[in-house]
Steps between C-alpha positions, in 0.01 A plus 500: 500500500728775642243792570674852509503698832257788453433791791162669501556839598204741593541848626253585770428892697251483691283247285400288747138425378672377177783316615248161571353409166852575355741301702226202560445476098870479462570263806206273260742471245603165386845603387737300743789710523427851599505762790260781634663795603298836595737814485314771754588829433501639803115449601308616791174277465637211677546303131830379585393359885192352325700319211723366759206364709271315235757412215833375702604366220512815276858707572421870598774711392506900685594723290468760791381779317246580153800470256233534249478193246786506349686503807310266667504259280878525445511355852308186389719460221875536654327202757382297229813508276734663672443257857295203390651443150173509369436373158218767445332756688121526405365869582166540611231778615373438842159563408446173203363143573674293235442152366645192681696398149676878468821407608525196255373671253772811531788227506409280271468758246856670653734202460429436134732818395730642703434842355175497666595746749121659632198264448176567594136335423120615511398784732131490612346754653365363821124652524457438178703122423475425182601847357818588414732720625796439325696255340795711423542823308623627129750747348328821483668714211501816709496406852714133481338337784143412317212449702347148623431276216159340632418776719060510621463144235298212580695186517401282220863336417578780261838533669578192571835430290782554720753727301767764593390867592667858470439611819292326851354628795642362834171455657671161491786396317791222509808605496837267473842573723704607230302783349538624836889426489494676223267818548500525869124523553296810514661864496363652774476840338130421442380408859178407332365431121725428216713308741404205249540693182858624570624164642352328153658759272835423679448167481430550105835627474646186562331261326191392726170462371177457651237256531140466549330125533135458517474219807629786760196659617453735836214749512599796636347764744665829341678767677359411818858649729530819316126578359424571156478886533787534765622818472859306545409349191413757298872612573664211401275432178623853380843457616675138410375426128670817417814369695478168331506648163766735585728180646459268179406656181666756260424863478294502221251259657540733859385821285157365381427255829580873703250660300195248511583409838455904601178541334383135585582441849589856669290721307195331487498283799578794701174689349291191536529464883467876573193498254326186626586521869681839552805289625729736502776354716480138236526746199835657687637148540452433132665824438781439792600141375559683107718711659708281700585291164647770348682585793629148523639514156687791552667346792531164351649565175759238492251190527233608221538421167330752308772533230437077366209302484433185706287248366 
């Protein structure tokens, strides 16, 4: 059999206490074709020097600075298509111990359409392994991305016909060289969050559609770089959605997703963590990343497409 050449690309700042159950669960794999490669965005935790110690056979890649997600993981990417000729790049978290059949399972559902441009399996969460954490999302009328379809469920095979998806989360995800060729990987206008959802609604645009199989399981650890009530995040999670929406759908849609998302995300997450913790600096964030989508759509006109609808 002629096995295609996959790249398994995790993004690492200063994760070091995660880095060994996820590179030693992929190195377990029994795909036969495939590389490791940890992109380190700029760490000071001694990940890289410790990568390079214990796994010599994993390629450490410095990105030299935190170019955020997106840009950190464009690094992987121009090495494993751009330099290797890779046949597919699979993104993962740093922080997930996966299954030892993942990486057969991603390509053996990937080669059977061509069209099959993001696949992606079961995600686990790890303290708790045999409840879900997603396998994929759904159209939401109002907000497009949906949430995860499985989300906080008991396993019990209820999800386990493999079938196409709207939208996926990258926790991990297979991608194949020419939807990069074709979309040129994540916009690094979102730093962090929705990096996923923009690169998938561009990807729509041209025909890709994506895929979720049941035998890809990983159980994941959950925002263990950035922390689930980062401030940072907070900014982000208020910011990029709207950017998203403002990038890919038509005005109509933009009106009513502006409005919910106000009252649903700034308004009310911003009272929330001043009521419950008097975090005053988290509800600015929320308040700071609202504002700096609107600023970015006056400045970046020309590339949203407010006035047709994207599908």
């Amino acid at each position: 059999m002629v096995y295609p050449k996959v790249i398994v690309l995790t993004l690492n700042y200063n994760g070091k206490p995660l880095l060994d159950d996820c590179i030693t669960s992929y190195l377990a794999n029994d795909y036969p074709n495939f590389e490791m490669v940890m992109i380190d965005n700029g760490s000071n935790d001694g990940s890289e020097e410790y990568v390079k110690a214990t796994y010599p056979m994993v390629t450490c890649i410095q990105t030299g600075k935190n170019l955020g997600y997106s840009g950190g993981f464009n690094v992987g990417l121009k090495y494993a298509f751009d330099e290797q000729k890779s046949d597919f790049a699979l993104i993962t978290n740093n922080d997930v111990k996966v299954d030892s059949k993942v990486i057969s399972a991603l390509v053996e559902a990937a080669v059977q359409d061509p069209l099959r441009g993001f696949i992606t399996g079961k995600v686990y969460y790890f303290d708790q392994p045999d409840t879900l954490q997603s396998v994929g999302k759904y159209e939401h009328s109002l907000r497009w991305n949906g949430g995860h379809l499985g989300a906080r469920e008991i396993d019990k095979g209820q999800y386990d016909e493999p079938s196409e998806r709207f939208f996926i989360d990258d926790i991990f995800t297979l991608v194949r060289r020419d939807v990069y060729e074709k979309t040129g990987g994540y916009d690094t206008t979102y730093f962090l969050q929705c990096e996923e959802y923009d690169w998938q609604a561009r990807a729509k645009q041209v025909g890709y559609k994506f895929y979720y199989t049941p035998s890809a399981k990983i159980w994941h650890k959950e925002s263990m770089t950035l922390g689930k009530s980062s401030p940072m995040k907070s900014y982000y999670d208020a910011r990029n959605p709207l950017i998203v929406i403002m990038k890919h759908r038509s005005i109509k849609f933009y009106r009513k997703y502006l409005s919910w998302h106000f009252r649903n995300v700034v308004l009310l997450q911003s009272a929330k963590v001043i009521m419950r913790k008097f975090e005053i600096n988290k509800a600015w964030m929320i308040w700071k990343g609202f504002i700096s989508a609107l600023i970015w759509r006056g400045k970046n006109r020309n590339i949203c497409h407010l006035e047709k609808e994207i599908v």
